[in-house]
N, C-alpha and C positions, 0 to 999 in steps of 0.2 A: 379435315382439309389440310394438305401439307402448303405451309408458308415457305416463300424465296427468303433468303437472306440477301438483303442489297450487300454490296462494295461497303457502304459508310457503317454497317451493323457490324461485319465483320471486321472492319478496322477498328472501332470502338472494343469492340470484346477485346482483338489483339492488344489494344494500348494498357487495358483495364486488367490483363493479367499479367504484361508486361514490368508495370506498375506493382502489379499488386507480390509477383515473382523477386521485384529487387527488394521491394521492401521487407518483405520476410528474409530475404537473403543480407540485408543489411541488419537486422537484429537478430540472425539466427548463427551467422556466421563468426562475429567476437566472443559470444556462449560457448561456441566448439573451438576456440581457441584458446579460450581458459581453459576448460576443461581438461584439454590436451597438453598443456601447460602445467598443468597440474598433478600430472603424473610423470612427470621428468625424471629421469636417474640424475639428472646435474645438479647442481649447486647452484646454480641461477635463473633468471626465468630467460628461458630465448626458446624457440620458435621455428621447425618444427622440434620437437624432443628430441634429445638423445638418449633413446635408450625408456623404459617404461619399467616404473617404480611407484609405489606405495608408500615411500620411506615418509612422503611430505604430509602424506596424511597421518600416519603414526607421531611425527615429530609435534602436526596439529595438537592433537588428540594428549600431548604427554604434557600433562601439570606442571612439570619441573620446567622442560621448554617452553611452554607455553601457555604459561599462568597470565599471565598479563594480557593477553589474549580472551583467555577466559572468563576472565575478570570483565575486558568491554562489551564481550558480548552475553554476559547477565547484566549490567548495566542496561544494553540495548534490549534485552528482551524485558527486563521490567518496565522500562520506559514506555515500548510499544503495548504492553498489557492495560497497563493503566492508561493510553492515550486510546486507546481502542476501546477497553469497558466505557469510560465518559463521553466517548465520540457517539459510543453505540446509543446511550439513552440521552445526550443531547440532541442527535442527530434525529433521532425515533420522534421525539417530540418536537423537534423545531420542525420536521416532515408534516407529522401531523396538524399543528398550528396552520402551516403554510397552504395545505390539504383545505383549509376551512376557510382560508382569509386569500382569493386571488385578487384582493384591487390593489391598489396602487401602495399600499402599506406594506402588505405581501409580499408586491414583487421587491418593493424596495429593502425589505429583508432578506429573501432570496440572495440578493446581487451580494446583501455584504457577507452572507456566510457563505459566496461564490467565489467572494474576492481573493480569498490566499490563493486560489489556484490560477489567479491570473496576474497578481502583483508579483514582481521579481523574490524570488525567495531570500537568494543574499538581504536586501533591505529589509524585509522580516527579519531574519535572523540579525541585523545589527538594530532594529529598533524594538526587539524583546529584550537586546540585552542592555540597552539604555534606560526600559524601563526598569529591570533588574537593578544596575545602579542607583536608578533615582529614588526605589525603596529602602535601598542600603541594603541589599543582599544578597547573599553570596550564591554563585550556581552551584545548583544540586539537582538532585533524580527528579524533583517536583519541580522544578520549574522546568525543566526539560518537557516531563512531561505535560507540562499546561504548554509549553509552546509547542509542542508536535501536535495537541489536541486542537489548535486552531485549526489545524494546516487539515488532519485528517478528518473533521466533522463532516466536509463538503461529501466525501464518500459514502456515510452512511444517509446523509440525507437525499443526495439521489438515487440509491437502491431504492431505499425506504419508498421515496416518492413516486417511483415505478411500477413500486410493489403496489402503493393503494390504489393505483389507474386499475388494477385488481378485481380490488372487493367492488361488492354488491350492493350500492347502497338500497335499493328495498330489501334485502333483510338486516339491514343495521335499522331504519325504517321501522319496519315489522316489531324487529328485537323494543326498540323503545315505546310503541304502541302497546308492547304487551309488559308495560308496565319493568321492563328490566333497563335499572341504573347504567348509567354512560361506560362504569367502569366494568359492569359486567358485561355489556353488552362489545365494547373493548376487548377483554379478556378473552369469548366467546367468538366472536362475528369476524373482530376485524386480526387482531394478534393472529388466529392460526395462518391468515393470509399472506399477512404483512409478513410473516416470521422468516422465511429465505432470505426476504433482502435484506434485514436485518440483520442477518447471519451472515451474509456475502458483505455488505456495507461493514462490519464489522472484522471483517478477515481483509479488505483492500487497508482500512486504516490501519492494524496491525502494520501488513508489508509496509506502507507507504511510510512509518514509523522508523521501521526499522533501516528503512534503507534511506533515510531522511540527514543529509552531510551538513546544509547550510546552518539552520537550528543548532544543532548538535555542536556546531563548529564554532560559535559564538557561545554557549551557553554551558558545555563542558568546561571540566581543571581535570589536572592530574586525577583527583580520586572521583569524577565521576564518568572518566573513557569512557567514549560510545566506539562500537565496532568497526563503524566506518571510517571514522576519524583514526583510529589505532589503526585501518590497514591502511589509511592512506600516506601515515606517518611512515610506516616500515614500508613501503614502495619509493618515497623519498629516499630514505635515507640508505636500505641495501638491499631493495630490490625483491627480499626474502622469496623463496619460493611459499612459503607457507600462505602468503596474502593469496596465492591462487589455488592453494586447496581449500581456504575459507571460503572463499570466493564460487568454488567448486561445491562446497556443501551445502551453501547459499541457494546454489542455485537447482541441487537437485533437491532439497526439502521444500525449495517453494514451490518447484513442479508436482512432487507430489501432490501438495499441500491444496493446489491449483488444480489441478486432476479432480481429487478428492472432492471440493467444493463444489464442482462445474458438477460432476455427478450427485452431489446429494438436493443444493438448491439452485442448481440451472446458471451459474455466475455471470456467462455470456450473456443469458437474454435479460437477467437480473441488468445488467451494464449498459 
């Protein structure tokens, strides 16, 4: 049976893709500006190129130029390694806990490992490093990474928590009727399930680490530069073109990276 579209259907659809057209155009369009930025023949960054060079990615890429560079972003990827591994098995089990406990205790746990992603980051980041003083110690790679692991748990425990709307509870059920332990029964029933989002909640805190300013910006020194902080410093001060072929490499490893994921455990629907 063929249906009429009223006047108000098809204004709606038009508003909703109008909508939906600027807003990929408003984050899709500074990505392709970098990027184009980024292969400049010039000396500076400006807009559109003159001229289309590689020179900025080689000058990236060269130790001699670009050690200090390199240096914050192994700072930064150790940081998100270790704020991602902890995220992932705090996250896994505070999901699960959460999984078993909905009343009022529950929720009111939920809210506070919900909270970094709704309280102002800036005041995180200067009330981690207050606390840092009031221990009497100095910032390094570990406290870094315990303040980025607050911020990124909330991601693995909402994949995680997506993922057990999942499973099966009569064969978790089953499984313990037939006499097999919580942990086997775990290992076996619920893990193969749960394991995508785990794996996706796992690669969001990663990025969200790494690309993580306000933290980072309070809780670094000289010897522990994070990458963000180090390109935003050389954008200050001259502009470097090199900040936009980091920026440019930034953004095509996470696309892969992002690609890759969405095909092996579903990221989207995992999200």
């Amino acid at each position: 049976m063929k249906t009429t579209r009223t006047l108000s259907d098809v204004s709606y659809h038009l508003v909703v893709w109008l909508l939906g057209g600027l807003a990929i155009l408003i984050l899709v369009v500074p990505v392709l500006v970098v990027l184009a930025i980024s292969l400049t023949a010039e000396a500076s960054l400006k807009f559109p190129p003159q001229g289309l060079s590689l020179r900025w990615y080689a000058a990236l890429l060269d130790p001699a130029q670009s050690g200090h560079i390199h240096e914050a972003a192994f700072n930064s990827l150790t940081v998100a390694a270790w704020a991602a591994g902890f995220a992932m098995i705090i996250g896994t089990l505070a999901a699960l806990w959460l999984d078993r406990h909905k009343g009022p205790g529950g929720r009111a746990l939920d809210t506070a490992f919900m909270s970094p992603l709704v309280l102002p980051m800036l005041s995180f980041g200067l009330a981690a490093l207050i606390l840092v003083t009031m221990l009497r110690q100095r910032p390094s790679l570990s406290w870094l990474a315990a303040g980025h692991l607050v911020v990124v748990v909330p991601f693995v425990i909402r994949t995680v928590t997506a993922s057990l709307s999942q499973v099966d509870r009569a064969q978790i059920d089953s499984s313990r009727s037939l006499g097999a332990s919580t942990l086997y029964t775990f290992r076996r029933v619920t893990l193969p399930v749960i394991a995508p989002g785990i794996a996706a909640g796992a690669f969001l805190a990663f990025v969200a680490s790494m690309d993580n300013v306000p933290i980072s910006l309070f809780l670094s020194n000289a010897r522990t530069d994070m990458l963000p902080i180090r390109l935003w410093g050389m954008m200050e001060s001259t502009l470097d073109v090199r900040v936009a072929a980091a920026s440019g490499v930034l953004i095509i490893v996470t696309s892969v990276l992002l690609f890759i994921m969405n095909r092996l455990v579903g990221l989207n629907r995992r999200m």
